[in-house]
N, CA, C and O atoms as a GROMACS GRO file, in nm:
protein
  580
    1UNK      N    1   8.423 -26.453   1.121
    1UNK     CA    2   8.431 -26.397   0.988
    1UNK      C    3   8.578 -26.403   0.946
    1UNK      O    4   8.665 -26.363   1.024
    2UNK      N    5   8.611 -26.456   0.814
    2UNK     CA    6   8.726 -26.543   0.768
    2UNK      C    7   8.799 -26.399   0.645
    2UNK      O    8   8.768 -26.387   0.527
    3UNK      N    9   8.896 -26.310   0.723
    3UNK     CA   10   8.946 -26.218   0.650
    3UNK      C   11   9.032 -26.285   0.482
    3UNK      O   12   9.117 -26.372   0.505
    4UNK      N   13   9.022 -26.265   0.404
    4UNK     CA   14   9.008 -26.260   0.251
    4UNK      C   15   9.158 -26.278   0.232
    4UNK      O   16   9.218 -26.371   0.179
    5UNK      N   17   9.211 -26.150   0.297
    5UNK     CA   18   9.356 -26.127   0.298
    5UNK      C   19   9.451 -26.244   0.331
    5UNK      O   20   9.533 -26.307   0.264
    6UNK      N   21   9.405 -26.252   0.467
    6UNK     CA   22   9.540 -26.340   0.578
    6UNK      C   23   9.514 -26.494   0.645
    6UNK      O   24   9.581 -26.584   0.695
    7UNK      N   25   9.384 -26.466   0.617
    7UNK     CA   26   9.291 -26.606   0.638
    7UNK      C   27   9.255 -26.568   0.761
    7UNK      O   28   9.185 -26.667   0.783
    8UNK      N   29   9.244 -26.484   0.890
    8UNK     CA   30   9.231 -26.469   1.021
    8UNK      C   31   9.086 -26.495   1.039
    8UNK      O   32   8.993 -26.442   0.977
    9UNK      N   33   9.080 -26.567   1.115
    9UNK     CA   34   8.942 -26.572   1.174
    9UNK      C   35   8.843 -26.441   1.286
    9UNK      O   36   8.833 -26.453   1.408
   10UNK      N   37   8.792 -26.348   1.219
   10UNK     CA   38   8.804 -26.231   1.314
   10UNK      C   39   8.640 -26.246   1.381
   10UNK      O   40   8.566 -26.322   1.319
   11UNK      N   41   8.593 -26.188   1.480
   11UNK     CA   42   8.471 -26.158   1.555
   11UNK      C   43   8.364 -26.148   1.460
   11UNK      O   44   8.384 -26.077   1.361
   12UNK      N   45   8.264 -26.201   1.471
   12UNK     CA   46   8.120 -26.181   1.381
   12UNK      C   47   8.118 -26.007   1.384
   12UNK      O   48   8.173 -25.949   1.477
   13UNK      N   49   8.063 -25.944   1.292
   13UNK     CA   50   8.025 -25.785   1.273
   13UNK      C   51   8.175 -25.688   1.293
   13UNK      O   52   8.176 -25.566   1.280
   14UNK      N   53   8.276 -25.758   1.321
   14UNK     CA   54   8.447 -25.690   1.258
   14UNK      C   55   8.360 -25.651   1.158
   14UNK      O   56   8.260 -25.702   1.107
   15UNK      N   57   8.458 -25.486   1.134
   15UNK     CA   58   8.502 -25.436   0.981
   15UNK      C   59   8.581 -25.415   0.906
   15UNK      O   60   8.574 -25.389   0.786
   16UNK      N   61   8.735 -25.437   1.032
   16UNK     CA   62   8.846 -25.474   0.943
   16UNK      C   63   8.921 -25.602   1.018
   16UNK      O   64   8.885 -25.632   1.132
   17UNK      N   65   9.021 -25.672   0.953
   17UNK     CA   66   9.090 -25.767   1.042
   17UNK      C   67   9.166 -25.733   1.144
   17UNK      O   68   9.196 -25.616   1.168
   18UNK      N   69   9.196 -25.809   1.196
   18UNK     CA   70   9.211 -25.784   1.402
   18UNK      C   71   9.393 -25.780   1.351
   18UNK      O   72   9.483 -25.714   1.404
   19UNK      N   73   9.406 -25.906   1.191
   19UNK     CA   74   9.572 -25.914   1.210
   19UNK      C   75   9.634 -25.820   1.145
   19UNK      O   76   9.711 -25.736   1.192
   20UNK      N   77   9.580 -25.842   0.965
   20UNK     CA   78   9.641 -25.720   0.905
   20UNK      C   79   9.594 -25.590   0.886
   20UNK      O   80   9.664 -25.509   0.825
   21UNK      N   81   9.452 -25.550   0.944
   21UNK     CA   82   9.389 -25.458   0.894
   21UNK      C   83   9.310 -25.446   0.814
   21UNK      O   84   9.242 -25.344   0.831
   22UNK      N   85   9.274 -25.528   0.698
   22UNK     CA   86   9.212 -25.572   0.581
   22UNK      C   87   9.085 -25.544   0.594
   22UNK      O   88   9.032 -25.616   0.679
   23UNK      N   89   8.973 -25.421   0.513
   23UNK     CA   90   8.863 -25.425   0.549
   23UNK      C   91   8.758 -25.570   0.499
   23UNK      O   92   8.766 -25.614   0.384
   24UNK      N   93   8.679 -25.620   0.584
   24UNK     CA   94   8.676 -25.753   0.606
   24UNK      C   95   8.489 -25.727   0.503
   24UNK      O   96   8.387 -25.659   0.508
   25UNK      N   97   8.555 -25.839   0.422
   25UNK     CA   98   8.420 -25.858   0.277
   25UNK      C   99   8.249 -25.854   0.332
   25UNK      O  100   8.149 -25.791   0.300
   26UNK      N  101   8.283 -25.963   0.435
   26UNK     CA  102   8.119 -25.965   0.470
   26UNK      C  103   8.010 -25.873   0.529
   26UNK      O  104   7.887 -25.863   0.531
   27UNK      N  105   8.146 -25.795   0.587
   27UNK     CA  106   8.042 -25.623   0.620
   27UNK      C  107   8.003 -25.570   0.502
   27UNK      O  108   7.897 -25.512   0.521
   28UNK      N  109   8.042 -25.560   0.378
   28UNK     CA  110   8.035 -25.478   0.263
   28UNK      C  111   7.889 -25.560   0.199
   28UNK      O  112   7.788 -25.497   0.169
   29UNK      N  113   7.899 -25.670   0.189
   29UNK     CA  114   7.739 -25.764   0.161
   29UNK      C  115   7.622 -25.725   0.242
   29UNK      O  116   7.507 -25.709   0.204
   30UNK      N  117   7.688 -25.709   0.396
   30UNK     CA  118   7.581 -25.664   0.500
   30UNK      C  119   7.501 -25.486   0.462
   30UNK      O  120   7.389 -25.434   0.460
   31UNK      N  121   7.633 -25.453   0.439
   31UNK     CA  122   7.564 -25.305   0.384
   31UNK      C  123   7.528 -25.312   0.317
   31UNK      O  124   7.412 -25.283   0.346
   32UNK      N  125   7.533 -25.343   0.171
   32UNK     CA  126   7.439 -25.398   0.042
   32UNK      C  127   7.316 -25.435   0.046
   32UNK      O  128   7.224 -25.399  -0.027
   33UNK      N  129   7.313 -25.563   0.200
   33UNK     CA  130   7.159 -25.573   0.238
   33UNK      C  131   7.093 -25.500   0.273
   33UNK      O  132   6.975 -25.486   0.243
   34UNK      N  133   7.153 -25.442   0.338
   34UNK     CA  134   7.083 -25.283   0.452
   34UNK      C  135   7.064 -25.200   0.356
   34UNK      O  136   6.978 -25.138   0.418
   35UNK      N  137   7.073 -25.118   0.211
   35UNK     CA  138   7.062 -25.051   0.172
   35UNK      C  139   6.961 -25.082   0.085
   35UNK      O  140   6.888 -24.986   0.058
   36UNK      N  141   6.928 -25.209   0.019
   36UNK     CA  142   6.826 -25.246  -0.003
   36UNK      C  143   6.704 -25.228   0.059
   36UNK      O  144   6.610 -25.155   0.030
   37UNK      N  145   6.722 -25.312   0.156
   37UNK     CA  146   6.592 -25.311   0.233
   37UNK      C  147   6.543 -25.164   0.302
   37UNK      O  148   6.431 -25.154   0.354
   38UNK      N  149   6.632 -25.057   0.298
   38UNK     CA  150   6.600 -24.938   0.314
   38UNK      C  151   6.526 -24.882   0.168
   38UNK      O  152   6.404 -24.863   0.174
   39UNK      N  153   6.573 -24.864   0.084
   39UNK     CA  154   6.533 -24.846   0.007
   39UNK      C  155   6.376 -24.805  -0.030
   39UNK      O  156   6.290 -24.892  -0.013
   40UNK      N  157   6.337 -24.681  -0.078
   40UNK     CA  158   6.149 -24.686  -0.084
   40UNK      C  159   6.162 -24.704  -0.240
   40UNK      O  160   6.233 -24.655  -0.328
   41UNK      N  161   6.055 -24.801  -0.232
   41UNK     CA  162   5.998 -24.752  -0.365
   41UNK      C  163   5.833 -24.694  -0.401
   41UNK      O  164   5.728 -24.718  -0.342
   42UNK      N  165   5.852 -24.635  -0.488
   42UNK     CA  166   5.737 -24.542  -0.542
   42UNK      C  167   5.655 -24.632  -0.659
   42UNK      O  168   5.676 -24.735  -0.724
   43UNK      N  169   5.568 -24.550  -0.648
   43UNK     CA  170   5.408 -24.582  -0.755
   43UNK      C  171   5.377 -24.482  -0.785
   43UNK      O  172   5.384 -24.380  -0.716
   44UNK      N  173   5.322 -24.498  -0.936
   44UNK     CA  174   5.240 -24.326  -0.986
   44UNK      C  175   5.094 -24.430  -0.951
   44UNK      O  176   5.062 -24.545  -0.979
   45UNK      N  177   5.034 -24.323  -0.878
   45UNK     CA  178   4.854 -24.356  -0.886
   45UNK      C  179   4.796 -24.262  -0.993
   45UNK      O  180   4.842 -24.149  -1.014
   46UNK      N  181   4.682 -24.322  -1.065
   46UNK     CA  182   4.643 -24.222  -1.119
   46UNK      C  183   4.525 -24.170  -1.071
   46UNK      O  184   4.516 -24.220  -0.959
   47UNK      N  185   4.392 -24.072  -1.094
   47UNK     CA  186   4.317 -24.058  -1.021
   47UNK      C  187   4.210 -24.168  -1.015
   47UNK      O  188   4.128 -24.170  -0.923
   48UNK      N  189   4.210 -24.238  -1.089
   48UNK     CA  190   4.091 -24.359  -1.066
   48UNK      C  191   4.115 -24.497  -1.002
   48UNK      O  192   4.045 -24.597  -0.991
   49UNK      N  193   4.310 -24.449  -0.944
   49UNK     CA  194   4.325 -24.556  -0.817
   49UNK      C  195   4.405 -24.674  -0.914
   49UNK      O  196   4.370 -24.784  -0.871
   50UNK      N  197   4.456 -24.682  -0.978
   50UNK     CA  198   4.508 -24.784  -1.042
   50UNK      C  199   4.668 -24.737  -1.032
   50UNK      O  200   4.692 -24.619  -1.055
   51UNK      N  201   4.757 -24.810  -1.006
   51UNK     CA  202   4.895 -24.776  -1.017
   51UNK      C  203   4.988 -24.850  -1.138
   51UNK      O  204   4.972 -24.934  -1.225
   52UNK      N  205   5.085 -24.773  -1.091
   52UNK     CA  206   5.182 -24.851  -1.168
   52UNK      C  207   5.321 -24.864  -1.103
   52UNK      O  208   5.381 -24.757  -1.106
   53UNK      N  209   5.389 -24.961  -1.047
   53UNK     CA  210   5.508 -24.952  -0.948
   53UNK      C  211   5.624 -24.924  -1.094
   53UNK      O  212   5.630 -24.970  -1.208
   54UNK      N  213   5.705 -24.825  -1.017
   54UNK     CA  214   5.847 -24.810  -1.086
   54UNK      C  215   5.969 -24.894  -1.074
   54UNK      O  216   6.053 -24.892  -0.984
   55UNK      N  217   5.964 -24.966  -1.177
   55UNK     CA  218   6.079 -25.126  -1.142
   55UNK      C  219   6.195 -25.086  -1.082
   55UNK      O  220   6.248 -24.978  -1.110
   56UNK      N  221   6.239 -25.164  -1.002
   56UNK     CA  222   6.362 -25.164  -0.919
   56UNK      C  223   6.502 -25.086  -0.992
   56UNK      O  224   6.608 -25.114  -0.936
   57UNK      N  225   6.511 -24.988  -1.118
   57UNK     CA  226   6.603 -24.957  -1.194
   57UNK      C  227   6.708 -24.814  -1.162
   57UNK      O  228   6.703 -24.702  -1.112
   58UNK      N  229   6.763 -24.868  -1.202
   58UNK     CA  230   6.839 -24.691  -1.132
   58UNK      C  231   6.806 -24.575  -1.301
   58UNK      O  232   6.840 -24.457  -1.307
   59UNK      N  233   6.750 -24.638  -1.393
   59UNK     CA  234   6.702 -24.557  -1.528
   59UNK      C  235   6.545 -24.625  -1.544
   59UNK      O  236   6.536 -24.748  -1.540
   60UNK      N  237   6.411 -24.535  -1.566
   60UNK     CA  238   6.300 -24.616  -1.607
   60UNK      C  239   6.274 -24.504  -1.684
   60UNK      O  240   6.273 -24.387  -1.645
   61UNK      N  241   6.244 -24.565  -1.850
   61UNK     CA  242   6.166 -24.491  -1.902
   61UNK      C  243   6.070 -24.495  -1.892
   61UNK      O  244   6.018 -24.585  -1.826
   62UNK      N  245   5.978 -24.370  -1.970
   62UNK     CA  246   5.816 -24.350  -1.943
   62UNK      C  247   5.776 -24.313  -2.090
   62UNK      O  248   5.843 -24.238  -2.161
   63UNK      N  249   5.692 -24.358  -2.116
   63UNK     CA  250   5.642 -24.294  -2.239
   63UNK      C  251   5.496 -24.433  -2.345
   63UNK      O  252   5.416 -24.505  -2.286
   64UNK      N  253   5.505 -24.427  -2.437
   64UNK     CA  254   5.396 -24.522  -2.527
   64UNK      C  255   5.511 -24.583  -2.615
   64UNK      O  256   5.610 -24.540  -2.675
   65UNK      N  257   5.435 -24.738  -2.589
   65UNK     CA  258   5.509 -24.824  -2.707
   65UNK      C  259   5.453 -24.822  -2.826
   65UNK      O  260   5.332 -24.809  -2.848
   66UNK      N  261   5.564 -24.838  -2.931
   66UNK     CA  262   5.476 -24.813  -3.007
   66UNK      C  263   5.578 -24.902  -3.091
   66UNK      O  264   5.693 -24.860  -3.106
   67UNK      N  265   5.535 -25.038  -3.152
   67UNK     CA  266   5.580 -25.162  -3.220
   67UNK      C  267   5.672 -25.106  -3.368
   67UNK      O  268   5.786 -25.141  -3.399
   68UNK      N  269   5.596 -25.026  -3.429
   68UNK     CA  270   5.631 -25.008  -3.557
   68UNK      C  271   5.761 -24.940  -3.538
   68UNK      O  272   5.860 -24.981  -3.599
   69UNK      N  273   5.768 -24.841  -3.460
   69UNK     CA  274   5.884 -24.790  -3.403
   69UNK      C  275   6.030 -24.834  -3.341
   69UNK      O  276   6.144 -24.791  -3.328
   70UNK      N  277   5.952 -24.943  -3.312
   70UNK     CA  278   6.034 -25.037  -3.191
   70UNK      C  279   6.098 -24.935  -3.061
   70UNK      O  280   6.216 -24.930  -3.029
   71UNK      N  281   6.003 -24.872  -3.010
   71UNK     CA  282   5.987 -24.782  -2.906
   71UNK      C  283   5.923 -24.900  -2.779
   71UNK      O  284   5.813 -24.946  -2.811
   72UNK      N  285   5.965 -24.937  -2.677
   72UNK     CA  286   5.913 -24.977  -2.556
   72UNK      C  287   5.962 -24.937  -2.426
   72UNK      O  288   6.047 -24.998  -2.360
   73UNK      N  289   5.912 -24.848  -2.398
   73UNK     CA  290   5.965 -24.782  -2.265
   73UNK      C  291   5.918 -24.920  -2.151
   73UNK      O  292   5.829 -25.004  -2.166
   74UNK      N  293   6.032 -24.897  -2.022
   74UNK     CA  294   5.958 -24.938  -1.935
   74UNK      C  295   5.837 -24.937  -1.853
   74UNK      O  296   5.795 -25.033  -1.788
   75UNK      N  297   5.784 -24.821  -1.861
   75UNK     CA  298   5.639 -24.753  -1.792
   75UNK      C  299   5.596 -24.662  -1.932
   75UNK      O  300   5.627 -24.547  -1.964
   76UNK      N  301   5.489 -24.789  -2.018
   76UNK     CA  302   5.383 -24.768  -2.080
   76UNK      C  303   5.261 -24.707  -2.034
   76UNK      O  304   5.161 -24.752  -1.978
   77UNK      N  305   5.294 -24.591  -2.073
   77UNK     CA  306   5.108 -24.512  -2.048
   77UNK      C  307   4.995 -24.549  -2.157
   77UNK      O  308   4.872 -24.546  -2.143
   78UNK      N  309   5.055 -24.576  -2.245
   78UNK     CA  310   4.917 -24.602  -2.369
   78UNK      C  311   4.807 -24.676  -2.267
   78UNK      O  312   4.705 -24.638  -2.325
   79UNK      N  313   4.767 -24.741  -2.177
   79UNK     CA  314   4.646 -24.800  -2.147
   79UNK      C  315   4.601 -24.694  -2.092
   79UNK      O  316   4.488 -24.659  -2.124
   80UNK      N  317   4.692 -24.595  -1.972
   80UNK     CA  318   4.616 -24.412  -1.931
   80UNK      C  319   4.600 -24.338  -2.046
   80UNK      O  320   4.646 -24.224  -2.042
   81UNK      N  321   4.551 -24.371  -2.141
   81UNK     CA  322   4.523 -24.274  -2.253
   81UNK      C  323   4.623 -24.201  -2.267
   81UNK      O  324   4.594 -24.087  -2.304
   82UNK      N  325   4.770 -24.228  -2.247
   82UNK     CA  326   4.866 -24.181  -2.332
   82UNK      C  327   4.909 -24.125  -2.446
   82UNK      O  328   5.002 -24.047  -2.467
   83UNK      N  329   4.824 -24.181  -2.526
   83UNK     CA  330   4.857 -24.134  -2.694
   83UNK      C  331   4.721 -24.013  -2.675
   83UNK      O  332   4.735 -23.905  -2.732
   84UNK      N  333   4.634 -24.031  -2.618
   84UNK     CA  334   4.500 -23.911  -2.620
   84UNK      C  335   4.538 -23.777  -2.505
   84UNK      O  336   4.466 -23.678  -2.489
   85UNK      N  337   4.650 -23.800  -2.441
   85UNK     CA  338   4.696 -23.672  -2.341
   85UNK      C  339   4.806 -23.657  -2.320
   85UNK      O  340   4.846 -23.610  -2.214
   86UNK      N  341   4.917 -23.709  -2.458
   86UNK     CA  342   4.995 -23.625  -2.537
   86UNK      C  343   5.160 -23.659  -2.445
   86UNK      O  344   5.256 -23.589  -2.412
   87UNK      N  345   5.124 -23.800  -2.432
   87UNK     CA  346   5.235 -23.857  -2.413
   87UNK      C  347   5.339 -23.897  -2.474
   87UNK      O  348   5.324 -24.012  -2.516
   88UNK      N  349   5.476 -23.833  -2.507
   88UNK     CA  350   5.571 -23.908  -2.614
   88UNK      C  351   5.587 -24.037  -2.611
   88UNK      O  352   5.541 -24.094  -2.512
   89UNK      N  353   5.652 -24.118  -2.712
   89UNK     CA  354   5.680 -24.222  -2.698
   89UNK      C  355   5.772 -24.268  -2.610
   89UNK      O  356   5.759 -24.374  -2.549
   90UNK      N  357   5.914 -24.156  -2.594
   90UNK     CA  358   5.978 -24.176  -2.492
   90UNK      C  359   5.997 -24.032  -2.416
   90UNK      O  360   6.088 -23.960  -2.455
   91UNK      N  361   5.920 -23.991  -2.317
   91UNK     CA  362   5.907 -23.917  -2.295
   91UNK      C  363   5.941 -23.853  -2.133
   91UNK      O  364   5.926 -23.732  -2.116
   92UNK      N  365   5.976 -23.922  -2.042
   92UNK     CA  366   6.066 -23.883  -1.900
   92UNK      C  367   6.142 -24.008  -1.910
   92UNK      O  368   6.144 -24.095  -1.997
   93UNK      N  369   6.223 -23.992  -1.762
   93UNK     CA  370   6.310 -24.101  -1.763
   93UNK      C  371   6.303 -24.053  -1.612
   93UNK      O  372   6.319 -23.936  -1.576
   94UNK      N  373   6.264 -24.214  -1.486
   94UNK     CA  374   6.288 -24.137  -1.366
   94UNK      C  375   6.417 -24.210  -1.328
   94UNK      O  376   6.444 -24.325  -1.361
   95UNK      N  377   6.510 -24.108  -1.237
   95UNK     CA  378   6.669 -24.232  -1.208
   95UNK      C  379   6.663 -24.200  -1.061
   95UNK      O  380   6.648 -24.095  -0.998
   96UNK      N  381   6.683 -24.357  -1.020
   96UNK     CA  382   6.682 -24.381  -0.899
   96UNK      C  383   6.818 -24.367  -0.798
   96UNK      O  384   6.891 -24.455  -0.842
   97UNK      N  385   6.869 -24.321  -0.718
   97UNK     CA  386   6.957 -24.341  -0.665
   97UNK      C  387   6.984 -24.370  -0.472
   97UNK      O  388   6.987 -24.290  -0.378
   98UNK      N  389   6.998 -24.500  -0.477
   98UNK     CA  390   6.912 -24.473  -0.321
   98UNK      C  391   6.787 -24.479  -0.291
   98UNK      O  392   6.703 -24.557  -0.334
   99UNK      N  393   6.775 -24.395  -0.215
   99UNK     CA  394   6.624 -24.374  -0.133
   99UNK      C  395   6.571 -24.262  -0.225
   99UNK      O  396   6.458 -24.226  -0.193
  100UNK      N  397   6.642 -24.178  -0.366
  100UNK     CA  398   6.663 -24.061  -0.343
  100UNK      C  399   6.587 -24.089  -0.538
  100UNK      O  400   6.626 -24.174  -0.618
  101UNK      N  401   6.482 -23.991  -0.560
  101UNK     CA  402   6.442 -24.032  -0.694
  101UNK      C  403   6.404 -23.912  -0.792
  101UNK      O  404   6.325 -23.824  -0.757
  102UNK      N  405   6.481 -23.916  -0.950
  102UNK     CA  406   6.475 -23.731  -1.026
  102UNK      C  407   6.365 -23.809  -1.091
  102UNK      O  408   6.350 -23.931  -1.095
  103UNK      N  409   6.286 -23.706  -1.145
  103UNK     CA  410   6.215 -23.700  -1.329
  103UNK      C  411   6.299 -23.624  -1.370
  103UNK      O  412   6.362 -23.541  -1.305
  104UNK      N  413   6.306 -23.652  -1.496
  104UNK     CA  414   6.387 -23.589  -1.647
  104UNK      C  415   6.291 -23.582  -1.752
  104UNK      O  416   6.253 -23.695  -1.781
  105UNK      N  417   6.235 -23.489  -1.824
  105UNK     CA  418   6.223 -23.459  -1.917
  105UNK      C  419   6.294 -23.520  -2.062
  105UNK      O  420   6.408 -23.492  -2.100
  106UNK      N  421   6.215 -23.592  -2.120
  106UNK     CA  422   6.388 -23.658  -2.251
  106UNK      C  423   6.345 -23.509  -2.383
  106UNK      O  424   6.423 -23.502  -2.478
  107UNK      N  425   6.271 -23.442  -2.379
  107UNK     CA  426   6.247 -23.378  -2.460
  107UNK      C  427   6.129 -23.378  -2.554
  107UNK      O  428   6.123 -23.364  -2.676
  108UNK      N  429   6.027 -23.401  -2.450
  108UNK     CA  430   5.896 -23.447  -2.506
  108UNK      C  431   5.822 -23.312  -2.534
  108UNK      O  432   5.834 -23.196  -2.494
  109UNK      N  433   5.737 -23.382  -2.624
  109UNK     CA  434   5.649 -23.299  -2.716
  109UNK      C  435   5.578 -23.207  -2.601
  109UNK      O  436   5.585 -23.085  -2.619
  110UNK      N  437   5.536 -23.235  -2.529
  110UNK     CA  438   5.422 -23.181  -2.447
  110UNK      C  439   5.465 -23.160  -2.285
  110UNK      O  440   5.397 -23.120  -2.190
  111UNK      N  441   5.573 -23.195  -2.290
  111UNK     CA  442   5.617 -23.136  -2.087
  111UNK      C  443   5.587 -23.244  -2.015
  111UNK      O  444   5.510 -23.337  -2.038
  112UNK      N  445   5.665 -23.218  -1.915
  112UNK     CA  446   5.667 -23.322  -1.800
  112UNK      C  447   5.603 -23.180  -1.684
  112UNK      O  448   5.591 -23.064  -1.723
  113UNK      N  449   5.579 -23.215  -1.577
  113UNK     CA  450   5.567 -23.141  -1.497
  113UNK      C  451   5.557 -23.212  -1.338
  113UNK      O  452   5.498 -23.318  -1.317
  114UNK      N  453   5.614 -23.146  -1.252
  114UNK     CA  454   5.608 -23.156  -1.112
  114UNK      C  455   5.542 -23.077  -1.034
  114UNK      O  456   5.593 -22.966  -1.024
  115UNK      N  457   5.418 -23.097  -0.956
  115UNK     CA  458   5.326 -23.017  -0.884
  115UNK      C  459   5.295 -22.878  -0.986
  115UNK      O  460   5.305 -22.767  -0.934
  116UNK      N  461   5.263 -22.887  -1.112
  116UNK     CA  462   5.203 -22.800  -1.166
  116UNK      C  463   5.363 -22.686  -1.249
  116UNK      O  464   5.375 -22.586  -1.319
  117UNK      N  465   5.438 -22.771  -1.191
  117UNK     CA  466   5.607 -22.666  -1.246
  117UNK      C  467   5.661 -22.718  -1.355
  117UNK      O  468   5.701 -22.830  -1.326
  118UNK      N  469   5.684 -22.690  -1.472
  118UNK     CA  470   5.712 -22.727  -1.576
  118UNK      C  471   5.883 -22.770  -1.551
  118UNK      O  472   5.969 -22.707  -1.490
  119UNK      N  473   5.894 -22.906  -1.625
  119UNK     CA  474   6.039 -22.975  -1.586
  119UNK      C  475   6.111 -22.968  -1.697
  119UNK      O  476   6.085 -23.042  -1.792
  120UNK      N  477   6.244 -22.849  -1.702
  120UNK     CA  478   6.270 -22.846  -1.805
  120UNK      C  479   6.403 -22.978  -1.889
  120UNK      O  480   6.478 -23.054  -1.828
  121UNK      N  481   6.390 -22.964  -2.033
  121UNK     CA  482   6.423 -23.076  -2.084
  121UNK      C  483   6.547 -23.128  -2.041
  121UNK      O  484   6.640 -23.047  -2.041
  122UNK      N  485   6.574 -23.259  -2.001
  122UNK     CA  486   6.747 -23.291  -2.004
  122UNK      C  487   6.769 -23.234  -1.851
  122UNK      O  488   6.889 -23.217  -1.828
  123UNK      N  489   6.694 -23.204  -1.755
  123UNK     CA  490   6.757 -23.108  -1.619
  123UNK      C  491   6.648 -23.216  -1.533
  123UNK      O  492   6.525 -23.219  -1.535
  124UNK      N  493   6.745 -23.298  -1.459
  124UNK     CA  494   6.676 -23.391  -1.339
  124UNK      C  495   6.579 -23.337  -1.232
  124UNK      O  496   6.638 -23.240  -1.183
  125UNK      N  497   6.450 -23.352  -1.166
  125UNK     CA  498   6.394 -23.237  -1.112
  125UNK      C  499   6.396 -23.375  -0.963
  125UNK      O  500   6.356 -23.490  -0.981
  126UNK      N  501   6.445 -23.330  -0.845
  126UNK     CA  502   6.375 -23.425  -0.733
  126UNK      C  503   6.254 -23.449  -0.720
  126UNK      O  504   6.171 -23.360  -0.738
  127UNK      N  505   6.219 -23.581  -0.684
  127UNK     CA  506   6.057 -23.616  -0.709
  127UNK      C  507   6.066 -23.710  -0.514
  127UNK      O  508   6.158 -23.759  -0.449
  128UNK      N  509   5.917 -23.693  -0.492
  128UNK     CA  510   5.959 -23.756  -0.361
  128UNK      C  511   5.784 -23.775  -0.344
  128UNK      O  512   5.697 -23.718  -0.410
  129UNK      N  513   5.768 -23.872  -0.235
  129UNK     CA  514   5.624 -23.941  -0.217
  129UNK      C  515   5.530 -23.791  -0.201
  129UNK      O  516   5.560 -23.700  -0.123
  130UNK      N  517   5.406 -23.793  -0.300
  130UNK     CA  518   5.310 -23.693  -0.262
  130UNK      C  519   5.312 -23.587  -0.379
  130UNK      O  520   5.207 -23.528  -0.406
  131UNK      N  521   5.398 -23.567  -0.433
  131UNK     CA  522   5.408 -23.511  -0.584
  131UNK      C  523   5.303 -23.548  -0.598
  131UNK      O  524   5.232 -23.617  -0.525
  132UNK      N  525   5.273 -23.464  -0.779
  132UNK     CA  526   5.204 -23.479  -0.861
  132UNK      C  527   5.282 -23.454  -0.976
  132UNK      O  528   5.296 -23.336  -1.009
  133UNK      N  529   5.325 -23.526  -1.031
  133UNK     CA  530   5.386 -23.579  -1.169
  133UNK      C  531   5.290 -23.569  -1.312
  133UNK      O  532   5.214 -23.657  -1.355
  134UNK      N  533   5.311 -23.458  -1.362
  134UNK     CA  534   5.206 -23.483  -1.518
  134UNK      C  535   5.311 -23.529  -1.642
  134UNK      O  536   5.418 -23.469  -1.650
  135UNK      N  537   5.283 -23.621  -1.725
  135UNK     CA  538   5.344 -23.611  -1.860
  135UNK      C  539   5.250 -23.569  -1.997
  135UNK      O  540   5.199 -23.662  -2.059
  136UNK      N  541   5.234 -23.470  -2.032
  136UNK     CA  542   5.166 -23.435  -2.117
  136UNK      C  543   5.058 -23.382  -2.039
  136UNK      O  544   5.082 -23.277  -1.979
  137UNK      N  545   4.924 -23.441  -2.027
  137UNK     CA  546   4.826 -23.426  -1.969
  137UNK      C  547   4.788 -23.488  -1.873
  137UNK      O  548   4.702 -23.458  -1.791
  138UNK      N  549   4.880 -23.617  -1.882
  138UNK     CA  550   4.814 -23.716  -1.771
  138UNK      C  551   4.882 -23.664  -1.674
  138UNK      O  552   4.987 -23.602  -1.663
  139UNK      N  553   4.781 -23.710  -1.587
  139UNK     CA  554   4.823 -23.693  -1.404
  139UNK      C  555   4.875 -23.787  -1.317
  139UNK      O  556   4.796 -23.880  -1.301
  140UNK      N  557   4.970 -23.796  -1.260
  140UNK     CA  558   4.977 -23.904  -1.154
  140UNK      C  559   5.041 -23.843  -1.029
  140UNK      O  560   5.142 -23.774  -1.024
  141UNK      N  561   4.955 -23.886  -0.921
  141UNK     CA  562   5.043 -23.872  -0.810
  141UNK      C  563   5.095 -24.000  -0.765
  141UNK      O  564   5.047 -24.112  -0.781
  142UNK      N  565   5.242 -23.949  -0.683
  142UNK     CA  566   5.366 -24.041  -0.675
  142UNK      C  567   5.335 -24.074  -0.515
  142UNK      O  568   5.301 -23.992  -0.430
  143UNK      N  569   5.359 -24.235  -0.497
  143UNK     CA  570   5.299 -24.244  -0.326
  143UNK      C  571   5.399 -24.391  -0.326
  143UNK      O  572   5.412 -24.480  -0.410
  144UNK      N  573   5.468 -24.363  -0.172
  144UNK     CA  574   5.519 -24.493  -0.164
  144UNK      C  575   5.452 -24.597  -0.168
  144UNK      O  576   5.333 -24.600  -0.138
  145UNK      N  577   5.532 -24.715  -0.211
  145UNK     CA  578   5.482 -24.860  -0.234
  145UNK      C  579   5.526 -24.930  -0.077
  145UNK      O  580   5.502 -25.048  -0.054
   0.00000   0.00000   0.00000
């Protein structure tokens, strides 16, 4: 492994150089990989078994598109009867960080909720596999992918 700095040729899995010290680039890619592939990701199921995976984002909105508006969240409920169980248009936001994943409330008409606990607006709530996540009315429980 070819330090950045000094040009030194140092030992495969070095983390800094052997000459000047220099913390050495290709460990920092290696951790990048490793943190990926650690990484869980989640699905809302709903109760009739259909999911929806939460895209790889460190921000996903949730809510109904709605064209005229030019509203398109990333995780469209309008096909879960969204607009009939009082889903905003933009209505949570989940942020990913890590392994580690909030719901937010954006200030929707009708509540977000976690295991039956109302999530208040703008205040990140931890969400983790086995929840039950409502927006409005709809239900989903959250299960790793």
């Amino acid at each position: 492994m070819k330090c950045s700095q000094c040009q030194m040729e140092n030992i495969e899995g070095a983390l800094f150089c052997e000459e000047c010290g220099a913390k050495l680039e290709a460990n920092n890619e290696l951790q990048e990989t490793m943190k990926e592939t650690t990484t869980e990701r989640l699905v809302l199921a709903s109760a009739d078994g259909s999911t929806l995976e939460i895209p790889a984002k460190e921000e996903v909105v949730i809510g109904r598109e709605d064209p005229i508006s030019e509203v398109f969240p990333d995780l469209d409920l309008t096909g879960f009867g969204g607009m009939e169980k009082g889903v905003s248009r933009k209505h949570a936001v989940i942020h990913c960080s890590g392994a580690d994943y909030t719901v937010e409330d954006m200030g929707s008409t009708n509540g977000t909720y976690v295991n039956r606990k109302k999530v208040l607006p703008n205040t990140p709530q931890a969400i983790k596999p086995g929840d039950e996540i409502r927006f409005g009315k709809l239900a989903f429980s959250l299960k790793a992918a």
